[in-house]
Each structure stands twice: as C-alpha cells, then as structure tokens.
C-alpha atoms as one frame of an Amber mdcrd trajectory, in Angstrom:
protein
   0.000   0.000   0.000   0.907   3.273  -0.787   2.163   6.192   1.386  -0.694
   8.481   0.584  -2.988   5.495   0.310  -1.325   4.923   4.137  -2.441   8.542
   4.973  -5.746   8.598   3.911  -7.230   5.944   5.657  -5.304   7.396   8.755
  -6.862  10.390   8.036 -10.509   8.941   8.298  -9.992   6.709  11.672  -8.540
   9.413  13.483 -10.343  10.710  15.696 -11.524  14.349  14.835 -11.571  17.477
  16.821 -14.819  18.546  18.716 -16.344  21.512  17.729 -15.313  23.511  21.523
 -12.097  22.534  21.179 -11.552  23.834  17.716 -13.122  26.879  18.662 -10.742
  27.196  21.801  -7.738  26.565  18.919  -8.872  29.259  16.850  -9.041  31.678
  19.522  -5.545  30.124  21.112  -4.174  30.713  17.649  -5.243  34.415  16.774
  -4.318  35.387  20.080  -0.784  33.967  20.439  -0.440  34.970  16.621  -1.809
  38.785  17.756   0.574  38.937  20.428   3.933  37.669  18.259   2.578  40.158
  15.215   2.464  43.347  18.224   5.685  42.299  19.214   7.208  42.535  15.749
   5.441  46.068  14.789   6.772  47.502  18.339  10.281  46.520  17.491   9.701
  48.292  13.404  10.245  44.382  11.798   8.378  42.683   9.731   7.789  38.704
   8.818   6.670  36.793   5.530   3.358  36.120   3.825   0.557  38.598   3.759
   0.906  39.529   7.688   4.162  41.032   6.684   3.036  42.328   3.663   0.716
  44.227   5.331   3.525  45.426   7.840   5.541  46.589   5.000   2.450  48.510
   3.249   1.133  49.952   6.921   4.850  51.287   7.779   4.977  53.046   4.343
   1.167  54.433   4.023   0.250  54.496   7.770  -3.335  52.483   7.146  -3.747
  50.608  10.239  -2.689  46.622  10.044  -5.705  45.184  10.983  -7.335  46.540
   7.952  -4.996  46.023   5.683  -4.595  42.680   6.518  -7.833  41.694   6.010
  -8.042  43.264   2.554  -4.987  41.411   1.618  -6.719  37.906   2.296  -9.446
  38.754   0.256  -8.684  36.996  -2.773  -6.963  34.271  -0.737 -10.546  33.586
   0.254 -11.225  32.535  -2.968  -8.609  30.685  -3.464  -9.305  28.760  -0.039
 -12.751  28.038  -1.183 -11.871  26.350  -4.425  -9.155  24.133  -3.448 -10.206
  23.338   0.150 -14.294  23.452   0.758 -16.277  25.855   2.823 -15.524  24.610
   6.383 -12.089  25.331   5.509 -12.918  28.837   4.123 -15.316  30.013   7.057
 -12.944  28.999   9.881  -9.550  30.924   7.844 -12.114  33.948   7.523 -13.175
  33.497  11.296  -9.322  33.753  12.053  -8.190  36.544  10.036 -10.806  38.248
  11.455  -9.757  37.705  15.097  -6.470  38.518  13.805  -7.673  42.042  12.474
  -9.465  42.838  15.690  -7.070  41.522  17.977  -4.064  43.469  16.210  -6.198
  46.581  17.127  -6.611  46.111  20.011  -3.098  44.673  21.838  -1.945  48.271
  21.677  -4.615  49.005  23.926  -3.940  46.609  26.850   0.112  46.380  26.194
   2.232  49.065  26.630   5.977  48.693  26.062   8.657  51.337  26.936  11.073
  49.489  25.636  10.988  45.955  23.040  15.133  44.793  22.146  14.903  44.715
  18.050  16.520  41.101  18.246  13.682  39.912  20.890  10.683  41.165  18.795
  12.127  39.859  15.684  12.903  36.515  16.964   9.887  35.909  19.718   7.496
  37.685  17.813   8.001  35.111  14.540   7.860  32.367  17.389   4.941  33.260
  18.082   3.542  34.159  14.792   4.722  30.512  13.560   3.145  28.580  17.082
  -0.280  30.428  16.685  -0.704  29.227  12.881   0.901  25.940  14.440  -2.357
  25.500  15.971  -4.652  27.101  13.584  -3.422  24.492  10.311  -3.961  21.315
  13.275  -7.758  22.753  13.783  -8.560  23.136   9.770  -7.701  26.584   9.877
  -4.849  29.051   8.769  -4.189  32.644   8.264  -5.354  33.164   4.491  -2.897
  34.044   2.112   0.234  31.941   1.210  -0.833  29.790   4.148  -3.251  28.514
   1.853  -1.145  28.060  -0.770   1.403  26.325   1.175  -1.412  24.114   2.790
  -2.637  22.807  -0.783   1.019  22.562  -2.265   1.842  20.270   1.010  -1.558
  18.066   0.282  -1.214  17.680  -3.481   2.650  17.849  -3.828   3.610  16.781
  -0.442   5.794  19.863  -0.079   6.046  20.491   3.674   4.330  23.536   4.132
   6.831  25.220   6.458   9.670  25.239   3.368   7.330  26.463   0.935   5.827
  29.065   3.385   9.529  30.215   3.586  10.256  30.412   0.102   7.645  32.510
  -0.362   8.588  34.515   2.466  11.500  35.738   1.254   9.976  37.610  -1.289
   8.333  39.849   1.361  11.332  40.155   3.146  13.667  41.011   0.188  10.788
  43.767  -0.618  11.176  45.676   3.031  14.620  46.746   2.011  12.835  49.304
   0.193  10.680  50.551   3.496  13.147  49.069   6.678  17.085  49.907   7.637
  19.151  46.801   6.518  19.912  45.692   9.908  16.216  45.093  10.416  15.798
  43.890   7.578  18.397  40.719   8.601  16.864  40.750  11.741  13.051  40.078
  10.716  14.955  37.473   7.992  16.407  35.646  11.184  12.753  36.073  12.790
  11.065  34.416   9.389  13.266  31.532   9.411  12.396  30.814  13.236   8.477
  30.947  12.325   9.035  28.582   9.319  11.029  25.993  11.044   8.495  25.922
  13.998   6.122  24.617  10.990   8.539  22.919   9.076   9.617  20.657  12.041
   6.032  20.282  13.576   3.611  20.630  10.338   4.589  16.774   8.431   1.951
  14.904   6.601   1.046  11.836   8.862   2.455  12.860  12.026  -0.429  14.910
  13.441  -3.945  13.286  13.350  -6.666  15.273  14.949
C-alpha cells in the first residue's frame, strides 16, 4: 500500500476534533499569533506572507494593520474556497478576522517602553509561527500563502513550512525598500524561526486530529 494510500485511511480513523475545542484553537491561535505580530510592529520588523506584507504597506502608508490585513486575504478567500471546501474557508475567515481585531486592540492593553529589536524579531516570529501551528492542526490558517502552502503540502507533499519560507523571502527582500538593513536581517532571522516551527512540527502523517 501506498504512502498516501497509508495517509488517507489514517486520516478517516482518526479521531476528529470537537467543535469547543476547535473553537478554543482558533481563539488560542489568533491570540498567540496577535501577540507575536504586536511584538514585531513595536520593534519596526516585519515577517513573511501577507501579515508582513501588510507590515511593510502599513509602515509606508500608515493604514492601520488590521485593515490592511484583512483586505490582503481577500482573494486568498477565494482561493481557499476552491481548493479546500467551505468549512475550511469560514474557519480561515473566522481567524483573520480575530487577527484584524485583535491586532487593534493589543496596543490598547500592552504598553511597552522598551521591546530589544533582536527579541521582537525573533519571539514575535515564534509566536507568529506557534499560533498558525495550531490554527493548520484545527482546519484553519491565516489566508494568504498559508493557503497556498497548505494545498502545495496536500497535493505535492511539499512540507508547508519550506514552501511558506520560500515565499517569504519575497516579502522580506521587498522591506529593504521601506526598513534599515539591519532590520531587515533581523526580521529574515525572525522568518526563518516561524518557518522551522512549521517545518519541524507541520509533516503529513504525524499529526492526526
């Protein structure tokens, strides 16, 4: 028997998640995710995939993230709901919606005099990457090229981590045009981190849920 053949029946005897505790995941997710995102704006870095992309475009144009963010994923939406069904869809909308509100609101409950550059860089990818850890194990991501790294790792068997990176480094390559250099190495260190954490934790057939 196949691999994949192995995987799919796998896939249909696990046992499944129950409705509260995917809805406790979501929430875990967008607010860990909120928290590692605050930490990276507060320390002037950025990340990959559309969250840093709409870092990059809110440092250069002011529009708040939250917003922008959510207009990014728009056509991701799409996307989500041709390749991976409605369930799928609803619950990545659900998120980046958290995401948007929750963005908007940490700098109302968390004020920082001070944030090292390396630490937000660094802990706020950690975070980032451990909050859409737990929103890909729930049927869930953060739109964008999470979605296109989840269906490249399903149909190609790509890890998604490594392909989520690749495309990362498009984004970060682009914020030499907004951020110092220094930061610019400094939120490429912090991208890696949040890739690995899925690379290393995200395989087909080790997680069934």
């Amino acid at each position: 028997m196949s691999d994949i053949a192995k995987t799919g029946i796998a896939d249909r005897l696990a046992p499944r998640h129950t409705i509260p505790e995917d809805v406790l995941a979501v929430l875990a997710g967008t607010v860990t995710t909120s928290l590692g995102l605050f930490l990276l704006k507060t320390a002037g870095a950025v990340t990959g995939g559309t969250a840093g992309l709409s870092l990059l475009v809110g440092y250069a144009t002011g529009v708040p993230f939250g917003l922008l963010f959510f207009a990014v994923n728009l056509p991701f939406f799409a996307l989500a709901l041709w390749k991976k069904g409605i369930a799928f869809t609803l619950r990545t909308v659900v998120a980046v919606t958290m995401i948007s509100v929750f963005s908007a609101l940490m700098p109302t409950v968390i004020g920082l005099e001070h944030l090292d550059p390396v630490y937000g860089a660094l802990v706020g990818n950690l975070l980032a990457g451990v909050g859409m850890l737990i929103l890909f194990r729930h049927g869930s991501s953060l739109g964008g090229f999470n979605i296109l790294a989840l269906i490249l790792q399903e149909r190609l068997g790509w890890r998604a981590g490594y392909v989520q990176m690749a495309l990362d480094v498009a984004v970060v390559l682009a914020s030499f045009a907004v951020v110092p250099p220094l930061v610019v190495l400094l939120s490429a260190a912090g991208a890696v981190v949040l890739n690995l954490v899925l690379a290393l934790n995200h395989r087909p057939g080790r997680y069934r849920a």
